[in-house]
C-alpha positions in Angstrom: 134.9 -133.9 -23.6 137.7 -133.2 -25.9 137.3 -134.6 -29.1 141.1 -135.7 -29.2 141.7 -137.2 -25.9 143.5 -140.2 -25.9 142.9 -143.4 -23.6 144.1 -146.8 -23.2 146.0 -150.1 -20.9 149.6 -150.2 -21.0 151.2 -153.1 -19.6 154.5 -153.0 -17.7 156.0 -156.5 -18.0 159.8 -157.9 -17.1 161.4 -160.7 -14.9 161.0 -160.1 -11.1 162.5 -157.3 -9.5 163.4 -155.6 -13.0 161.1 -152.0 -11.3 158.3 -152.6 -12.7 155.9 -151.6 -9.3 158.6 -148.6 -8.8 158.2 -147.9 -12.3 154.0 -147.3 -12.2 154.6 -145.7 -8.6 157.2 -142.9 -10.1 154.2 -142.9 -13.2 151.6 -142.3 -11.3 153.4 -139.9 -8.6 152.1 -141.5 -5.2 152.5 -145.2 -4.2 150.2 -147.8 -5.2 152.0 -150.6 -5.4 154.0 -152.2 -2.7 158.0 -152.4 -3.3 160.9 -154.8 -1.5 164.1 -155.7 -2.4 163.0 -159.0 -2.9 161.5 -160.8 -6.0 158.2 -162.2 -6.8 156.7 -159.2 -4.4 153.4 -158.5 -7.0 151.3 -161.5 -7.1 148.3 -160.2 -8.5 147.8 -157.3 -11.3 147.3 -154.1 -10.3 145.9 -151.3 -12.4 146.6 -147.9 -11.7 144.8 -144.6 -13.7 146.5 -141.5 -14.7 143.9 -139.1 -15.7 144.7 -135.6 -17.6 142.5 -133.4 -19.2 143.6 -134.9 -22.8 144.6 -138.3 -21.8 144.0 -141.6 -19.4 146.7 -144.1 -19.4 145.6 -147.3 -16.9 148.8 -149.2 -16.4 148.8 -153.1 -15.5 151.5 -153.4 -13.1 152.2 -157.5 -13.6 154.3 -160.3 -11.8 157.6 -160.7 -12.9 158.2 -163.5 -15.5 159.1 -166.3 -14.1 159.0 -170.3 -14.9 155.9 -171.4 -12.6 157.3 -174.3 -9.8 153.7 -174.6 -8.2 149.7 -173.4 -8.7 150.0 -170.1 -7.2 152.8 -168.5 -9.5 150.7 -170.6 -12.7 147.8 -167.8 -11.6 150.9 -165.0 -11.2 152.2 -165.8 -15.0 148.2 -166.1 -15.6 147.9 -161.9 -14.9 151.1 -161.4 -16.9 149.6 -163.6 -19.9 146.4 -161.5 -19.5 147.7 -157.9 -19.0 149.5 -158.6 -22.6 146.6 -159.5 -24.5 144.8 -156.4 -22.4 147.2 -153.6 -23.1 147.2 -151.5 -25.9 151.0 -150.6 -25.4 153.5 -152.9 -24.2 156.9 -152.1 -21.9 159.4 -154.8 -21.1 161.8 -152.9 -18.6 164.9 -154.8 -17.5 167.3 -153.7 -15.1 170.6 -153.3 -16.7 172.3 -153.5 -12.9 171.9 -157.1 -12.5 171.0 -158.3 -16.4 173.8 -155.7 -17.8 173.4 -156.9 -21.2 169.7 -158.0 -21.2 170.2 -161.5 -22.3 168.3 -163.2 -19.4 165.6 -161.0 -20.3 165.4 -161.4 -23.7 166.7 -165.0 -24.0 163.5 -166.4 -21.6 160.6 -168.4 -23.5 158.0 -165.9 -22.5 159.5 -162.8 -23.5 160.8 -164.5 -26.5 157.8 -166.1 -28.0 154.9 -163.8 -26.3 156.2 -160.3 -25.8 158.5 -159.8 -28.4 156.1 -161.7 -31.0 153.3 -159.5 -29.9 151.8 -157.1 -32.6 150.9 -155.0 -30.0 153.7 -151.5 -29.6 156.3 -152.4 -27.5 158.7 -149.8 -25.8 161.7 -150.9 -23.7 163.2 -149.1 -20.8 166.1 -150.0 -19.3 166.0 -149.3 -15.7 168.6 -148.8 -12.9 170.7 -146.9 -15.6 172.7 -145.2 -12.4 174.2 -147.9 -11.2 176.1 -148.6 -14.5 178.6 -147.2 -16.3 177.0 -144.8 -18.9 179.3 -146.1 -22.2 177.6 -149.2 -21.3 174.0 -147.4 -20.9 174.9 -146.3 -25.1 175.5 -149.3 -25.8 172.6 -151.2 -24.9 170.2 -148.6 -26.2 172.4 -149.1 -29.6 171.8 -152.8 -29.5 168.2 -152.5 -28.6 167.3 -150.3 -31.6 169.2 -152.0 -33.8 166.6 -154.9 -33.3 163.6 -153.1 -34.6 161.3 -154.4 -32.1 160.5 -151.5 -30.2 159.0 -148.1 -31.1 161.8 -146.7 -28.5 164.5 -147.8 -26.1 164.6 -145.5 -23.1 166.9 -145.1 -20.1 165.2 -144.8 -16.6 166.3 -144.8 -13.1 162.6 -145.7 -11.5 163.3 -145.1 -8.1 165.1 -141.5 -8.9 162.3 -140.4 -11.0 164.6 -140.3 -13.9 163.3 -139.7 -17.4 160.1 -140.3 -16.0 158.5 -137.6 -18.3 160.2 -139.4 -21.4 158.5 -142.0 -20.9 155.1 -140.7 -19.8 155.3 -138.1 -23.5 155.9 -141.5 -25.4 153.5 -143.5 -24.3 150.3 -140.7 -24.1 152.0 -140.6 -28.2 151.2 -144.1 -28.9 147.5 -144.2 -27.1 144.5 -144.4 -29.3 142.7 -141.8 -29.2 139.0 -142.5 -27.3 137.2 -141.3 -24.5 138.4 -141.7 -20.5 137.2 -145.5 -19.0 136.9 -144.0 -15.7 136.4 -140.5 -13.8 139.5 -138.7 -13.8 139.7 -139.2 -9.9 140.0 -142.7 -9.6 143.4 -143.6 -9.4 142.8 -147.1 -9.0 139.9 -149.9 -9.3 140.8 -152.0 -6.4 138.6 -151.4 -2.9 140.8 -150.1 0.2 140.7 -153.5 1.8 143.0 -155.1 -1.1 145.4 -152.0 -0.6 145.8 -152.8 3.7 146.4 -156.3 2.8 148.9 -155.2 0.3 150.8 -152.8 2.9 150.9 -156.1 5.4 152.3 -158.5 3.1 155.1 -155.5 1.9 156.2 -155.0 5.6 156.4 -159.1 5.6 158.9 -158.9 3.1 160.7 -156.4 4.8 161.1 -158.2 8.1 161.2 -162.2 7.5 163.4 -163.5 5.6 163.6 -166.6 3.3 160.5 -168.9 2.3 158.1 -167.1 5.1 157.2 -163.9 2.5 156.3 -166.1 -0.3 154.5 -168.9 1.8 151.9 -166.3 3.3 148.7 -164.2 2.3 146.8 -161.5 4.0 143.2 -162.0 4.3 141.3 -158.5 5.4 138.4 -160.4 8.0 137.0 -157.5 9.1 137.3 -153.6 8.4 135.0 -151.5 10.1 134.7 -147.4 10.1 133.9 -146.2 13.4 132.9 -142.5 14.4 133.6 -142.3 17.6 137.2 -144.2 17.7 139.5 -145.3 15.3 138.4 -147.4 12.4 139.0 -151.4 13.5 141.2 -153.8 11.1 141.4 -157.4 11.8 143.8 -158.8 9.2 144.6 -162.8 9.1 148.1 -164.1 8.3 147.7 -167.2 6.0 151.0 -169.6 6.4 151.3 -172.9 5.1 152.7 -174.7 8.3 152.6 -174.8 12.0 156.4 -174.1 12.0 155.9 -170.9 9.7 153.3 -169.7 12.2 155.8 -169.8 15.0 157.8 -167.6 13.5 155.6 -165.2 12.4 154.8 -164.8 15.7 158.1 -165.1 17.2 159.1 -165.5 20.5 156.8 -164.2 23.3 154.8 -162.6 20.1 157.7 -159.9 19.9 158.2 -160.4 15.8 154.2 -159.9 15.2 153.8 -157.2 17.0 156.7 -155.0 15.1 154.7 -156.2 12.3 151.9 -154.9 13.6 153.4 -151.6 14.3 155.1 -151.5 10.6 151.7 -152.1 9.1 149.4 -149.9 11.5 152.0 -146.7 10.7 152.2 -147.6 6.7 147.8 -148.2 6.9 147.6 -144.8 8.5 149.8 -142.7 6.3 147.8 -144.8 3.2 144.4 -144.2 4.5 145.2 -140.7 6.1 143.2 -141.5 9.2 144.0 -143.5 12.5 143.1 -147.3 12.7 143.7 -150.3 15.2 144.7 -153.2 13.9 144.6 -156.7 14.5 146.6 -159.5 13.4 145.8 -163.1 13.7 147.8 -165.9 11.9 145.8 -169.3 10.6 147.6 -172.3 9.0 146.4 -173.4 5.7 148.0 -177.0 4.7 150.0 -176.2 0.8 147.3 -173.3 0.1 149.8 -172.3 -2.9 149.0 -175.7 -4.8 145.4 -175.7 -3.8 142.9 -174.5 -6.3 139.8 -173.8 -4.0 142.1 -171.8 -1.4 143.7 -169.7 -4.0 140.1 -168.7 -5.6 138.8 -167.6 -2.4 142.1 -165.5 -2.0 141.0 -163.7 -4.8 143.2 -165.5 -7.6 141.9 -166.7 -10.6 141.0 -169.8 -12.6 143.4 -170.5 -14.9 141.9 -170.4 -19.1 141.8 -173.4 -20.8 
């Protein structure tokens, strides 16, 4: 092993729907964690490993920052309090299309008194940078300087692969040096199952709307590898209430069954083999406030 190689956690933390999955997707340079439109899409955190022959950089993609309302985002801001104390570098990205000049970001309590307090090296990239005027862009990154909280302010657009390089050369810089925590191909510590259940709940995002995305989980039941046929799925859809049920079904089961096809296609082009899946949808009375639900879901306790 080289004797300088250079390892470490880096954190990527900001409000929901700031970039912060498309950011570690465009990082790592294939797609690990799911992406919508819509906010509050990562509940859990998800680490993701770039290996080189001089350096390993594990990113902790995180929840966005919110103000909790109920149990199940206490255990989201939980992953975000615990990626922070984790990481050995810190980035805050905020999107500088709909927080132009980064006052809801940096105005809210967490960032405020836990990010921006935190001894731990901090860079800040301001993502979305196209769909602003660029005097604007200068600006900001004069602003954010000028505050001495950050070892550098950097200008991305995530989902163009933008200065992605800029960022990847500054943050290998600011690793310690050590050796690798895992063999350089692993690109994730998280089983296959959590990834299929992942792709699900993305493609629930992308086809019901309002409270129905943030009301269900995917549960993988059963995932079997066959020889002789494809490999057999069954995933359960967790909702809340009867009525939610309903439509996730939809009427004569038209609205699961594009679901189903979204999901089977997405699965497939993830696990680069053919698979038949099965959905099946169970109601779970206010699973999101209930502590023993959410722990078998895979969500953990809150610390004292």
């Amino acid at each position: 092993m080289n004797s300088n190689t250079k390892s470490g956690y880096v954190a990527i933390l900001g409000l929901p729907n700031a970039g912060k999955s498309t950011l570690m997707n465009a990082l790592l340079g294939q797609k690990l964690s799911i992406t919508t439109s819509k906010p509050q899409t990562t509940r859990k955190k998800i680490l993701g490993i770039l290996s080189s022959e001089n350096y390993q950089v594990i990113f902790l993609d995180t929840p966005g920052i919110i103000k909790p309302n109920y149990l199940l985002q206490e255990k989201m801001m939980e992953a975000v309090s615990g990626s922070l104390k984790d990481a050995d570098v810190i980035i805050l990205i905020i999107d500088v299309f709909s927080d132009p000049e980064g006052k809801e970001t940096l105005n809210n309590i967490f960032v405020s008194e836990k990010v921006l307090s935190s001894p731990k090296t901090l860079l800040l990239l301001l993502n979305k940078i196209d769909l602003t005027q660029q005097e604007n862009v200068k600006n900001l990154i004069s602003k954010f300087e000028s505050l001495n909280k950050f070892k550098k302010v950097i200008p991305v657009a995530a989902l163009l692969n933008f200065n992605i390089e800029e960022v990847l050369g500054s943050i290998v810089e600011l690793l310690p040096e050590g050796p690798k925590f895992y063999p350089d191909d692993i690109v994730a510590d998280e089983n296959e199952r959590f990834f299929v259940s992942e792709i699900i709940r993305e493609k629930i995002f992308e086809l019901y709307k309002e409270e129905i995305p943030y009301s269900i989980e995917v549960i993988i039941a059963d995932f079997k590898e066959r020889e002789d046929k494809k490999d057999y799925i069954l995933a359960e859809i967790i909702v809340e209430r009867e009525s939610q049920k309903g439509i996730l079904i939809g009427k004569q089961g038209t609205t699961i069954k594009n679901l189903g096809l979204d999901s089977r296609k997405a699965i497939e082009d993830f696990l680069q083999k053919e698979v038949y899946l099965e959905l099946k949808v169970k109601v779970k009375n206010k699973w999101r406030s209930d502590e023993r639900q959410l722990k078998s879901f895979g969500y953990s306790k809150p610390k004292d």
